[in-house]
N, C-alpha and C positions, 0 to 999 in steps of 0.2 A: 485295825484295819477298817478302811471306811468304805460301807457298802453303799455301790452307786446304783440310783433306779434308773434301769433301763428306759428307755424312751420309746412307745405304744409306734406300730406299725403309721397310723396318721399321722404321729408329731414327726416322723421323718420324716412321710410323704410332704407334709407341710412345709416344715425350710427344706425340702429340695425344690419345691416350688417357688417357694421366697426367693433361695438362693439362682433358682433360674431366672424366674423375673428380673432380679437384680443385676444378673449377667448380661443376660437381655438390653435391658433398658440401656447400662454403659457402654455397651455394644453401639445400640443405636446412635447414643450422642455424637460419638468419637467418629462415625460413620458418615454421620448427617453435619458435622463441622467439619471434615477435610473433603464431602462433598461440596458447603458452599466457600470453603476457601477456594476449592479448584474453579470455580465457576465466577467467583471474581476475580480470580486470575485470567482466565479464558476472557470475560469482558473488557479486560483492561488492555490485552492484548488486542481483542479488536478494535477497541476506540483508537489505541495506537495507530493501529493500521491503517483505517479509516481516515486519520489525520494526516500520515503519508500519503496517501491518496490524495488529500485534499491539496497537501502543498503540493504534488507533481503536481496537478492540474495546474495549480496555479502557475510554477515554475516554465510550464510549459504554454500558459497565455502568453506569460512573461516574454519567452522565449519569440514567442509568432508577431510580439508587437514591437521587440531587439530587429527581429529577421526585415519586417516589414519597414522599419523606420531605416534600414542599411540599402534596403534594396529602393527605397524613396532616394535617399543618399545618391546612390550610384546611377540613377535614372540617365539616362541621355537628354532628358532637360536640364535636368541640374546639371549636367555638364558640358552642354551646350551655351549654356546662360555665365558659363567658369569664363573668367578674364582672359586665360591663356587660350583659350581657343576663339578668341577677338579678334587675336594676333595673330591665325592662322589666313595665309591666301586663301582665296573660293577657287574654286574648279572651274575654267572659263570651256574649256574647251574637252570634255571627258572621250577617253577613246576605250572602247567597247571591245572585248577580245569574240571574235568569232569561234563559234563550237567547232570542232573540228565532225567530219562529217564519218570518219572512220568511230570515232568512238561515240560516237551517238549512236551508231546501227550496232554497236556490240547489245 
């Protein structure tokens, strides 16, 4: 039979402090690296966003200089200046419809 020396009240106190500190510390890391995981993910998610952002703007300059260059298109100069309306008679003599005077006083 092999007698075992017990361990003095300080050498427990001792690694139960080791063993906390070391608990501790793994703690922290595991803590502090899925903190800054999360936090490069949240940036990356914003930059995304942010570059949405950028392409509607763009998409939507895009869009206003489309609108603008349709509505040049469709101008009644430009389609005044169109061949087929060359070949339109002019108005010599235009006749004017009178208001009627009942529905004017309504």
């Amino acid at each position: 039979m092999t007698i075992t020396k017990k361990k003095t009240l300080s050498q427990l106190i001792r690694s139960g402090v080791i063993s906390l500190i070391t608990v501790l510390t793994i703690l922290l890391v595991i803590v502090s690296t899925l903190f800054l995981l999360n936090m490069s993910a949240e940036a990356q998610k914003g930059y995304q966003l942010k570059q949405i952002y950028l392409q509607k703007d763009e998409l939507q300059e895009d869009n206003k200089e489309l609108n603008s260059e349709l509505v040049k298109a469709t101008s009644f100069k430009e389609l005044a200046d169109n061949e087929i309306f060359d070949d339109m008679l002019d108005v010599t003599d235009p006749t004017y419809l009178k208001t009627n005077t009942l529905t004017s006083q309504k």
